[in-house]
N, C-alpha and C positions, 0 to 999 in steps of 0.2 A: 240565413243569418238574420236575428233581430236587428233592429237601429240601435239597440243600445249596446249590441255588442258592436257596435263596428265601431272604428278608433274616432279619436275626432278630426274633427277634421278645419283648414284653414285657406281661406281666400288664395289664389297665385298671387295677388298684388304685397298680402301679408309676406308670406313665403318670401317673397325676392327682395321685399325688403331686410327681410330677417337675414336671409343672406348674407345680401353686401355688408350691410352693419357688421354681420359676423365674420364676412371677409377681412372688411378693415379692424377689426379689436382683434381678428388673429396676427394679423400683420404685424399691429401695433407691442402686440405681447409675445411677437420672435422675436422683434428687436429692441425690445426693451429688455429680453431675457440675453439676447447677446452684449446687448450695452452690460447688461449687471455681471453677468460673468465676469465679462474683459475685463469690468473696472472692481469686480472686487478683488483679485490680488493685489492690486495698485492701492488701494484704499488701506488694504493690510500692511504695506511694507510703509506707506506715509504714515501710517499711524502708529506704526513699530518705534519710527527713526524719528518724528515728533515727540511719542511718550522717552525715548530715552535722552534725547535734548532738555526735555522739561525735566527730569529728574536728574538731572546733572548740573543744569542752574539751580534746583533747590540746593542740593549738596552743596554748593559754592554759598549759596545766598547764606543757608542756614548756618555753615564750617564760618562765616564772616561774621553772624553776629551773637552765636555762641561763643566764639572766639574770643569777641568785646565782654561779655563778662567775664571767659575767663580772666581777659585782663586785669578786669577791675576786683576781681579775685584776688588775684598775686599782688596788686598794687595797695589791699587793703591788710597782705599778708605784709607786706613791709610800713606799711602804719601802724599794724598791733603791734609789730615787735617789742618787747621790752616796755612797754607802756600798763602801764597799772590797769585794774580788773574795771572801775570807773569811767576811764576815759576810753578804753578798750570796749567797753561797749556801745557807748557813745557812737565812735568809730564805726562800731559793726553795725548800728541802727540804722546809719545815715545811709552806708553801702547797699544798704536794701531795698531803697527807692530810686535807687540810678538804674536805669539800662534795663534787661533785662529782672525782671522782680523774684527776689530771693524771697523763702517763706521762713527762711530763718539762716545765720552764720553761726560757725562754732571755733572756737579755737580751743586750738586743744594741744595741752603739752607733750613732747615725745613719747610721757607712756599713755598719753591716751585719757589725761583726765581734763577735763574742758572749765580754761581757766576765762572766757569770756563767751557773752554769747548775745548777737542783734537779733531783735524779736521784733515781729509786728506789734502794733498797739493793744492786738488782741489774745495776746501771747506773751504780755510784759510781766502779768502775773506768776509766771510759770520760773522767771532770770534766776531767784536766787534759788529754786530747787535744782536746776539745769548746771548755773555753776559749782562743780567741785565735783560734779558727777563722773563716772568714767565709765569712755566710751573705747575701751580698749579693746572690746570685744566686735566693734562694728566692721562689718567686711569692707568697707569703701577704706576707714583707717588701715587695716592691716593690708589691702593693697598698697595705698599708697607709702605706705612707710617699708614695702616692698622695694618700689621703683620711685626713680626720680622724675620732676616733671609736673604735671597736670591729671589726674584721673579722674573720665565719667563713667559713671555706673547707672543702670539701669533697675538693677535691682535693688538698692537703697530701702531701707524702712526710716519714714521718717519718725525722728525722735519724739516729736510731739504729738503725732495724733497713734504710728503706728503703722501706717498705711503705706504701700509703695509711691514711690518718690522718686524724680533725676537727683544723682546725687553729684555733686561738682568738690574733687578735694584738691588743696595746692600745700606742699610740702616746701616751709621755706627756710631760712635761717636757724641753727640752732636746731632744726630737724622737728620745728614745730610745724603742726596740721592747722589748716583753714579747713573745715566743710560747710558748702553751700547746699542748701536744699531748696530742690526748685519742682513746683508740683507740677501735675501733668495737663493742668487746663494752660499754665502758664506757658509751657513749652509748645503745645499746641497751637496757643494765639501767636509763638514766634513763629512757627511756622509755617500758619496761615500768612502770616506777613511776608513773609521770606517768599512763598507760594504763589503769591498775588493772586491773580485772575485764572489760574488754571483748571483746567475743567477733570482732569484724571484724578485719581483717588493714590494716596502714598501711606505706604508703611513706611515709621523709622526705625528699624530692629539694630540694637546693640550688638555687641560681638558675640554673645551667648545664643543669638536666636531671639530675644524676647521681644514684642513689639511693640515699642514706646508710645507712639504716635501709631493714631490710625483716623487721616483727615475726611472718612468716609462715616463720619457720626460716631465715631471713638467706638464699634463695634467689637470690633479684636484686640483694643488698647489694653495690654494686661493680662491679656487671657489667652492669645495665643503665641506658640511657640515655631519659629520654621527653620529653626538650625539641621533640623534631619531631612528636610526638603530637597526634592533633588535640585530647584532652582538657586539654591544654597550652596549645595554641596559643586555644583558645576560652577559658582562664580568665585575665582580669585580674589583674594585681595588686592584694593586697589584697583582693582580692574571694574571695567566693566562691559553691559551684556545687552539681550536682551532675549527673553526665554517666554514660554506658555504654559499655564499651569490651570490646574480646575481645582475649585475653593465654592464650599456652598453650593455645590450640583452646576455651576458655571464655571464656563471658560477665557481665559484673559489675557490679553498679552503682558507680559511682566518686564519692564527694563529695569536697571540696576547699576546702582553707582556705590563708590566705597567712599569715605571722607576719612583719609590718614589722621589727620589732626585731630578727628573725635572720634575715631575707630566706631565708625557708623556703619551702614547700608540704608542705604533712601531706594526702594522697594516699589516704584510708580506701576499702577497697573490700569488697564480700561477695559471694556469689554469685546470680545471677540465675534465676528462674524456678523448674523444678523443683530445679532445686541448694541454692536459698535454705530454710536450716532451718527458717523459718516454715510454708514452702509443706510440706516434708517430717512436719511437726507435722501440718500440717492432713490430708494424706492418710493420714498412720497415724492417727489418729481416725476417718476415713472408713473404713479399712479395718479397725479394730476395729467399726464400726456395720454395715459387712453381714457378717462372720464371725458376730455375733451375733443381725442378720436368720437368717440361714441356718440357724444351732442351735436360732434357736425352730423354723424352714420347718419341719426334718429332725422333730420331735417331734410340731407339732401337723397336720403333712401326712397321715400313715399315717392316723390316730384317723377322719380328714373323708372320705378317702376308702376308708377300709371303708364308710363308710356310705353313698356313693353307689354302688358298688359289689354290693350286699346283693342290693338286687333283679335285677340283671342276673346274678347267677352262679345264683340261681332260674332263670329263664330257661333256662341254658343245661343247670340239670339237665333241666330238660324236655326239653329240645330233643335231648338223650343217649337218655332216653327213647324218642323217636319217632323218631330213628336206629335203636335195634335195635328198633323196630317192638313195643314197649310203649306199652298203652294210655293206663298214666298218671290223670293226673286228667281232670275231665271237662273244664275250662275249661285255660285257659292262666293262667299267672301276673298281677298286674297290679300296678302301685304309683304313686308318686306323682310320677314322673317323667314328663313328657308320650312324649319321646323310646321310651324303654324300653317304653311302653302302649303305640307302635306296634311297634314291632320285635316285641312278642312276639305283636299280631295278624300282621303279616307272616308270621310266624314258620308261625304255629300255621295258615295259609293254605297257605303252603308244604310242609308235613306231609302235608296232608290232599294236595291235588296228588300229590305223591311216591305216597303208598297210592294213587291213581288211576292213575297210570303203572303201579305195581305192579300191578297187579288189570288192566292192561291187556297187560302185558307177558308176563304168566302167557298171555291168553287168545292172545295171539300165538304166544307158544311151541310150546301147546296144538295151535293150527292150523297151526303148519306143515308140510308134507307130508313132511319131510326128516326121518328117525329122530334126534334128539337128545338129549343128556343132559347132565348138569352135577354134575362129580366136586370132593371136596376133595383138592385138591392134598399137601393137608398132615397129612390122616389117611388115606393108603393110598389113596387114591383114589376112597375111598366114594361113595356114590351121593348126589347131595342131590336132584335133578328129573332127570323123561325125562319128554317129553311122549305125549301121547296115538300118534303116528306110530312112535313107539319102540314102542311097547307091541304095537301088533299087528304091526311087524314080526318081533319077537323074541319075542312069544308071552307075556308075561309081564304079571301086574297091578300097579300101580304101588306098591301096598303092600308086595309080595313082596321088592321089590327097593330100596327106600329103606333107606339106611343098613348097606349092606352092598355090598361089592366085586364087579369081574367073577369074582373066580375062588370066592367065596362063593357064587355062583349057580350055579356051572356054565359062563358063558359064555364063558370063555379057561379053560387049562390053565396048567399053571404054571409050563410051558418059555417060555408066551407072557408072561405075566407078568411072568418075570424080563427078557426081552428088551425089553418095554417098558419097564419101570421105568429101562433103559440113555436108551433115544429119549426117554425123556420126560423126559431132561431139557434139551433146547430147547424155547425159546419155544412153536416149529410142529411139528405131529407130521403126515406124509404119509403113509402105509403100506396094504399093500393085506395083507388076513389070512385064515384062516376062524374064524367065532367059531359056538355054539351057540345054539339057541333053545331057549325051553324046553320044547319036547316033544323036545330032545336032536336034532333032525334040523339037519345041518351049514348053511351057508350064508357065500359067501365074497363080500367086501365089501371095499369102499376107504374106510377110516377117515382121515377129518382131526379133529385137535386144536389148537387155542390153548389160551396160556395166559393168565389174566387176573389182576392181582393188582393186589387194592384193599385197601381200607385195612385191613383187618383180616382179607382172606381172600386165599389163593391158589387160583384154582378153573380148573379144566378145562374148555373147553367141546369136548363132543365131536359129531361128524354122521358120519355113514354114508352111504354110497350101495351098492346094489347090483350088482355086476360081471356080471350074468348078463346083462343087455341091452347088454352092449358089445361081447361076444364077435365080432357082425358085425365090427366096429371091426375086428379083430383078420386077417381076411380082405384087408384092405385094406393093412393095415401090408406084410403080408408081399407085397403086390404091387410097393409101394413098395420095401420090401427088396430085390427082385428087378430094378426101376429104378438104386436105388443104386450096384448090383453093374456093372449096368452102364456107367454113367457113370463108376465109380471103371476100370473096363477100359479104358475110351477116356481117361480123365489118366494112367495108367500107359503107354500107349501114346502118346501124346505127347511125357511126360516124355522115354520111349527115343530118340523123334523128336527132341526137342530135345537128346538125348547125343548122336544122329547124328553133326547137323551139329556141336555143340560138338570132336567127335574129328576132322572135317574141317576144321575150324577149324585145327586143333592141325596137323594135314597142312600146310594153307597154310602156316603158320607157318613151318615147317618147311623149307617149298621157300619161302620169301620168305630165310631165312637163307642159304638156299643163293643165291641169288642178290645177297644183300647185301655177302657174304663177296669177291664180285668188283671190288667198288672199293673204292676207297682210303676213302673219306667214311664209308663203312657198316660200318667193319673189325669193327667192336666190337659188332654185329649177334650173335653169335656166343654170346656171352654174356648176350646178353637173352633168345635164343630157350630157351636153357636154363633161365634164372631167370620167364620164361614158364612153359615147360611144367612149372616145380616149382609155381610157384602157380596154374595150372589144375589141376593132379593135385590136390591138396587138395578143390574144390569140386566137382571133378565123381567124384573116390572118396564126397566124403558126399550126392552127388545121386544116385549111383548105388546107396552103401547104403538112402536114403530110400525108394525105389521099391524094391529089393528088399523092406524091411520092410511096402513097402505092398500089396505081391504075396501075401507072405506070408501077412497079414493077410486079403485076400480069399478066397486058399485055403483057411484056416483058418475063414472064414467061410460059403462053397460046399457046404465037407465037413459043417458042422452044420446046414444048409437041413433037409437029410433029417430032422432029427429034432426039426424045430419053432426058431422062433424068437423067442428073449427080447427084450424091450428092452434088458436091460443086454448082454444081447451086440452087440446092435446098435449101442447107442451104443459102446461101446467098439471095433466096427468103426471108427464115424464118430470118434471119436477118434483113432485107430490114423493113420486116413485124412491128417486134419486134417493130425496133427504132421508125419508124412512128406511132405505138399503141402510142408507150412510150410516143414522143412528143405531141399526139392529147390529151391523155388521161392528161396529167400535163396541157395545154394549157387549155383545157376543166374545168377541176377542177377550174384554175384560172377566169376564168369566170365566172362561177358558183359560185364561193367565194364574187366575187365582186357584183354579182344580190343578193345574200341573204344577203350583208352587208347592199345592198341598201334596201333590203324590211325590215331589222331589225330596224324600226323605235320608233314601241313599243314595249314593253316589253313581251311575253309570261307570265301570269303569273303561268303558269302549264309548267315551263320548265326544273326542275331542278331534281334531286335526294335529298332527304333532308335526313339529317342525325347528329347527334354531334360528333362535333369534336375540335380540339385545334388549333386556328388559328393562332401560329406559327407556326404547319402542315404544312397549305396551302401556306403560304406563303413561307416559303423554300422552299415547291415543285415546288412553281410557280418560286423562285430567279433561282434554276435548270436548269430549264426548259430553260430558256430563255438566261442564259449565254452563252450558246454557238455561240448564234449570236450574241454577243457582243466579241468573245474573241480575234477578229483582232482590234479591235477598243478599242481606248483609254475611253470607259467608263467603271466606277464601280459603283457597287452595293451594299450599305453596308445595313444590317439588323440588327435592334436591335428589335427583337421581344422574349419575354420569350416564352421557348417551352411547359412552361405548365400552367395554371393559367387562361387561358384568353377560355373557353370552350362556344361554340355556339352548339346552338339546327337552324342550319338554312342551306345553299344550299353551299356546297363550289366550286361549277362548276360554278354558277353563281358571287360568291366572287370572284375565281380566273381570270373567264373573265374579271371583272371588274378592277383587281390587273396588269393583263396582259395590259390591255387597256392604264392605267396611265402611266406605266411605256416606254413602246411605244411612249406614248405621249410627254414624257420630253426626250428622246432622239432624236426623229425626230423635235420637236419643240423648244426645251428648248437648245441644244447642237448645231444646223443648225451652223455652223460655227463656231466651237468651235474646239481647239484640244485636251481637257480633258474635263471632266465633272464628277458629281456622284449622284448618287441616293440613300437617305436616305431612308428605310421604317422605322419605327415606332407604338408599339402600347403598350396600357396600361385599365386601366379599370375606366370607371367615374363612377362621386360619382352617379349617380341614376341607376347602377348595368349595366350601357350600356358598351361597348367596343370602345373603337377611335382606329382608324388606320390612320397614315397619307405616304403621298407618297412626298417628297419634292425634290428639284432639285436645284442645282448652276446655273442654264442656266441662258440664256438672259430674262427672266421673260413672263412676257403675259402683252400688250399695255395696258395703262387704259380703250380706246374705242371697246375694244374687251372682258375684262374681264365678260362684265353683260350680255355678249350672246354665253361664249363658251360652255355652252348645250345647244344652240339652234341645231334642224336638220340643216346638209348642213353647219355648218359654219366653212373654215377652210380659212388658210393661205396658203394653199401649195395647191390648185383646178388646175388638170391637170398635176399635179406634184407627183402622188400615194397618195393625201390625199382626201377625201369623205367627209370628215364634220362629219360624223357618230359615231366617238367611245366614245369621252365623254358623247354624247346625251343619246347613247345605255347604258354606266356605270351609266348615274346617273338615268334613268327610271329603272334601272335593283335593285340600290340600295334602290328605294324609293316606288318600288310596289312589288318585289318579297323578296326582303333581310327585308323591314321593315323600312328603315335608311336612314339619311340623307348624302348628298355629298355638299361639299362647298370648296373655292378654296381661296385663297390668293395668290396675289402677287406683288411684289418691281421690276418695270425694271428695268435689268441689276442685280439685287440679285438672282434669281428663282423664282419659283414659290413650294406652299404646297397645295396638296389636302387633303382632311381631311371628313374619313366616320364613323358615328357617327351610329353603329348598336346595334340592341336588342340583349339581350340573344337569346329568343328565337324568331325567325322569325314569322310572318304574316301563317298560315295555306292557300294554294291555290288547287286548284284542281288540281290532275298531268292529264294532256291529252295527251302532245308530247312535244319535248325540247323544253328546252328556247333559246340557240344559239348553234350557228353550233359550 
């Protein structure tokens, strides 16, 4: 394992700080989680039975000074009585700036037509259009002249601008109408007043549902309606509650009060759970009480564990100690921790061990038969140990040579030297050399080195063997040598063999054009045999340079027999060898590919393996297959074929060559100058139990004067260019004498082109004698 993969890592003093710190802020956050539990249903039920106290003083406060207008309502209904249209409005101007602030009074005779009327200053203009007007249509009038008494209404339009309005009516004497119009900022400032200091937010909804007041920024003033609410629907009149309801993706406790006298609901609601500012109080105290856990953790943490601490880095100077094999004190540390007392016997167990391994290791060394020694990497190579084996190979006492290099001795030169110092810097060093002894008489040897690097040292280990007892070895080589040579003459001589017949080949060829050239069906023979023998000439020009180079190579290698042979010339023979197999033998194959595509005219019909299988099988193995030579190039391959369902009793080597073939075809054909393209397969099952498969393509299409002969032998577009004419020919004779099935093609220029094969369940039975295609 690298240093950089190992985790990181942290001081014990850090550690045990981190700890207790995290002991105490866990502590702190069970019981601050048990304090918030306990206390938030508590928090819930005060703030239940506070929110419906405070909405039951507004009802009083507000029912009180609503009330006073109404009074002054009725008290201004019997000063208009009977009093002319002049002093009557007089009357009704002044009542407008008492108490509660009207935006306008009407008086209005029993049918309804308004024979005075108090205006603001800014609405004086409007007096004499307003009197004589009739308001008999107005819903506040036809209530009240309904019922006896006082009515407020919510719905009101007022007269003068239009706009909804409180509307205040008093039906008095003589069964004349007073109406009061009182807008909504005014009623709002009463019952901020009324409200004082409260901190919850109130709806004031009329008997209809509608919501007059809304002291939370007049957001729902107006606009909303909660007569169908079930907090509604569950409160009696006159009574009251206290209910939860969710409004705006939040939830709230809602208390409720009714006001008989103004046939209201006062609607106070706050926020629920963590929303509720109580709850929000209680948690910022919780989280000032562990930010302050935590500042004592951080202070009195370090102080507690330096001191458990103390005796464990004791410990480990020891144990530094008996790393670099210092004696130290006599005993090992010890204190007052039970843990720590063992770990440092452990410890001090493990030490002594190690110096036994040591002291055993050494005597191993010692006794090995093999010359060895151990260099520092990292100061010139100096000597640190050679054992006993070294010593009397090389002639030298172990004294002489500690602490000093090979070329300090005598034992390399310093041309060798410098060429080591190149080698040495891999891991492995293999090399065969002559090095000195020290009575200066030569001695030549096969040096191996590794390198080893520990924690603190780069070091060398070096072994020796002597080359002077191998030299037999070396009698045998060159017998082999002499083997090689000839084996590599009899594949050179084959290879020639296999040019033979490959240029006889080329002959037939030849004389098959000449023969093809005589009917009408084979006219176009003519032109294959040429685009033939241009891509034969390629593979057998570099099958024939191969074996030149490998001739060569043996010549070259015959001629230096006479004067001894190297391994590196050897290998580099059998190099030499290799690559020119390699290239004769691929060149060769490709030749041989292109004669069997050319004789593959007809069909075998004894060519296949027949067997059942699922031909969504085949055809993924064949989409497999063939991506990889696609995966530089902008084509795709999409398959829509079920993998189960569609089950043939027929050849799938012969389906797949033919799958292979298509697809081939619409990339070299269909895509020629394209810089995307994609290939559909498809397949399903028709109604008279046969299976379709089709193969389609976006390409540039296929000409119309080409479509009615692209299975003919020989016919392509690309002759001389890697194309034979062959592969459609070969797929649709393959489909329609061995598979059983028909092959048919469509196609749109400039749209693609769709191949489309039309096979049995089960295949035609043939006789098997030898494949159908290579």
């Amino acid at each position: 394992m690298t240093t950089a993969s190992l985790p990181r890592t942290w001081r014990m003093r850090t550690q045990l700080s981190a700890l207790l710190v995290a002991t105490m802020l866990l502590t702190v956050a069970v019981v601050g989680s048990a304090i918030l539990v306990t206390r938030l249903p508590v928090i819930e039920r005060d703030s239940q039975a506070d929110l419906q106290a405070e909405v039951e003083q507004l009802a009083a406060r507000l029912e009180l000074l609503l009330g006073t207008a109404q009074s002054r309502l009725e008290l201004l209904d019997a000063l208009v009585h009977g009093v002319e249209t002049g002093p009557a409005n007089a009357l009704l101007d002044e009542g407008l700036r008492a108490g509660l602030r009207f935006e306008a009074i009407y008086q209005l005779s029993p049918a309804g037509v308004v024979q005075a009327a108090g205006l603001l200053d800014e609405w004086q203009s409007r007096r004499s259009d307003l009197v004589g007007s009739d308001l008999s249509s107005n819903s506040l009038f036809q209530e009240v002249s309904q019922r006896s008494g006082t009515v407020w209404s919510g719905r009101y339009r007022s007269v003068l601008t239009g706009r909804r309005a409180l509307g205040l009516a008093v039906r008095g004497e003589g069964d004349e109408v007073l109406i009061a119009e009182v807008s909504p900022q005014a009623l709002l400032r009463a019952v901020q007043v009324a409200a004082g200091r409260r901190a919850s937010s109130t709806w004031i909804v009329d008997r209809h549902g509608d919501v007059l007041v809304d002291t939370d920024g007049g957001r729902e003033q107006g606009r909303l309606n909660i007569r169908d609410w079930p907090l509604m629907q569950a409160q009696p009149t006159g009574g009251a509650g206290t209910v939860a309801f969710t409004h705006r993706g939040h939830t709230h406790h809602a208390a409720i009060a009714h006001s008989g006298a103004l046939d209201w609901y006062f609607v106070g609601h706050a926020p629920q759970g963590w929303a509720n500012p109580r709850v929000q109080q209680l948690v910022s105290y919780l989280g000032l009480s562990f930010a302050g856990c935590m500042l004592v953790g951080l202070l009195v943490a370090p102080f507690w564990s330096e001191r458990l601490t103390r005796p464990l880095r004791r410990i480990l100077q020891r144990t530094a100690q008996a790393t670099r094999g210092e004696a130290g004190e006599a005993a090992w540390p010890r204190g007052q921790v039970a843990e720590f007392n063992q770990l440092s016997g452990d410890l001090e167990l493990m030490a002594n061990a190690l110096m036994e391994r040591e002291h055993k290791f050494l005597a191993i060394f010692n006794a090995a038969p093999v010359p060895m020694s151990v260099t520092d990497a990292r100061r010139g190579y100096i000597l640190l140990d050679v054992n006993e084996a070294w010593c009397r190979e090389f002639r030298y006492q172990r004294e002489q040579v500690l602490g000093r290099t090979g070329m300090d001795i005598g034992m390399v030169s310093t041309a060798q030297s410098d060429a080591l110092q190149v080698r040495l810097q891999r891991p492995r060093l293999q090399d065969e050399t002559v090095l000195r002894r020290g009575d200066g008489t030569p001695i030549q040897v096969k040096v191996f080195a590794q390198r080893l690097v520990l924690a603190t040292q780069e070091l060398m280990l070096w072994a020796t063997v002597d080359t002077g007892p191998l030299r037999q070895v070396e009698q045998q080589l060159r017998e082999l040598n002499q083997q090689l040579g000839a084996r590599v003459a009899q594949r050179t001589e084959a290879l020639a063999a296999s040019n033979s017949e490959l240029a006889a080949t080329v002959a037939q060829l030849r004389a098959a054009q000449e023969e093809l050239v005589r009917t009408e069906k084979m006219a176009a023979l003519g032109g294959l045999v040429a685009g033939v023998a241009h891509e034969l000439n390629t593979p057998l020009g570099n099958g024939v340079m191969a074996v030149s180079a490998v001739a060569d190579a043996v010549h070259r290698f015959q001629a230096g027999m006479a004067d001894g042979i190297r391994r590196s010339e050897l290998l580099q023979l059998l190099d030499s060898v290799e690559q020119g197999t390699d290239i004769a033998q691929r060149n060769l194959h490709r030749a041989a590919d292109l004669v069997h595509s050319f004789k593959q005219v007809a069909v075998d019909r004894t060519s296949a393996q027949r067997r059942s299988f699922e031909l969504g099988e085949v055809v993924h193995e064949m989409v497999v297959s063939l991506k990889p030579s696609f995966s530089r190039k902008p084509w795709r391959i999409e398959v829509d074929v079920p993998a189960e369902g569609l089950r043939l009793d027929s050849y799938p080597g012969a389906l797949g060559q033919v799958l292979g073939n298509l697809i081939q075809n619409a990339v070299v054909h269909g895509f020629e100058g394209r810089d995307a393209g994609t290939v559909r397969i498809t397949a399903g099952c028709g109604e008279d139990q046969s299976v379709w498969l089709r193969v389609a393509d976006d390409g540039k299409g296929i000409a119309p004067e080409h479509i009615a002969r692209v299975f003919d032998p020989f016919m392509t577009t690309r002759m001389g260019r890697g194309g034979t004419g062959l592969g459609l020919h070969i797929s649709h004779n393959a489909v329609t004498t061995l598979l059983g099935g028909t092959l048919t093609v469509q196609s749109v220029p400039g749209e693609g082109a769709c191949f489309e094969l039309r096979l049995p369940a089960r295949a035609p039975r043939v006789q098997e004698e030898q494949p159908w295609a290579a």
